[in-house]
C-alpha positions, -999 to +999 in steps of 0.1 A: +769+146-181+754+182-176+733+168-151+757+149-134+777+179-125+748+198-116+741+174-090+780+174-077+774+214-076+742+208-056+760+180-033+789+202-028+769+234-018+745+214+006+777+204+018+789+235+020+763+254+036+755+229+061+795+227+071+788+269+081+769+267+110+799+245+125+825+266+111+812+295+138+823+327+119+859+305+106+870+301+137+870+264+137+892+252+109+877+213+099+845+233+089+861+259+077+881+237+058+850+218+045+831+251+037+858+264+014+863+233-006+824+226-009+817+260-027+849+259-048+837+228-058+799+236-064+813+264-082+834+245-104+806+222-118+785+248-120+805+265-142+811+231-165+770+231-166+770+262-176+786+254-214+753+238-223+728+252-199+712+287-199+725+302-160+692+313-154+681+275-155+710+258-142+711+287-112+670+282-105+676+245-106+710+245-080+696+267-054+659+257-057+672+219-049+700+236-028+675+251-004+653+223+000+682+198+009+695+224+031+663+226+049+662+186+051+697+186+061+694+217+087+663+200+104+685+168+115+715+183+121+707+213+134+675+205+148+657+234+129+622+234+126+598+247+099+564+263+106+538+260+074+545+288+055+580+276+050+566+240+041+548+254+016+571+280+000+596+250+000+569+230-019+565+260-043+604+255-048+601+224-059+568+228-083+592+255-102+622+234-105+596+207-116+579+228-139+612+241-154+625+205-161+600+188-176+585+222-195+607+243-203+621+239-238+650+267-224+665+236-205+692+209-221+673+176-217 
């Protein structure tokens, strides 16, 4: 169930932080609107994760997956482009969050 909610969290910030860009500084209220509700409700599950799972796990595995999604997300709607260094420090990203999931005995399997 931990990891269930940690996705929501994920979901809901990718949500969230994609919804930003739109929002233009608050001034557009549907994103706004979006923006506000996606973080409270990242933040929620996040904080039900954090009953079982050590927060500096459950925070490297949210915003390591959050940041990648982000990117994916930010390249089609946005139309954002990455050069190589940023393909490979997003592939770094995602070698940690591997390594801390299927390694780390600090993480609730």
């Amino acid at each position: 169930m931990n990891y269930l909610y940690l996705a929501i969290a994920i979901l809901a910030e990718v949500i969230a932080t994609s919804a930003l860009k739109s929002a233009e500084g608050f001034s557009k209220i549907g994103p706004s609107l979006l923006v506000i509700l996606g973080y409270g409700v990242a933040f929620y599950c996040l904080s039900l994760v954090l009953r079982t799972i050590p927060v500096g796990v459950a925070y490297a595995i949210w915003s390591g997956v959050g940041i990648v999604l982000v990117s994916i997300v930010a390249y089609f709607l946005h139309n954002q482009k990455l050069d190589l260094p940023a393909v490979i420090g997003i592939t770094l990203i995602i070698t940690g969050v591997i390594i801390i999931n299927v390694f780390s005995n600090s993480s609730a399997h």
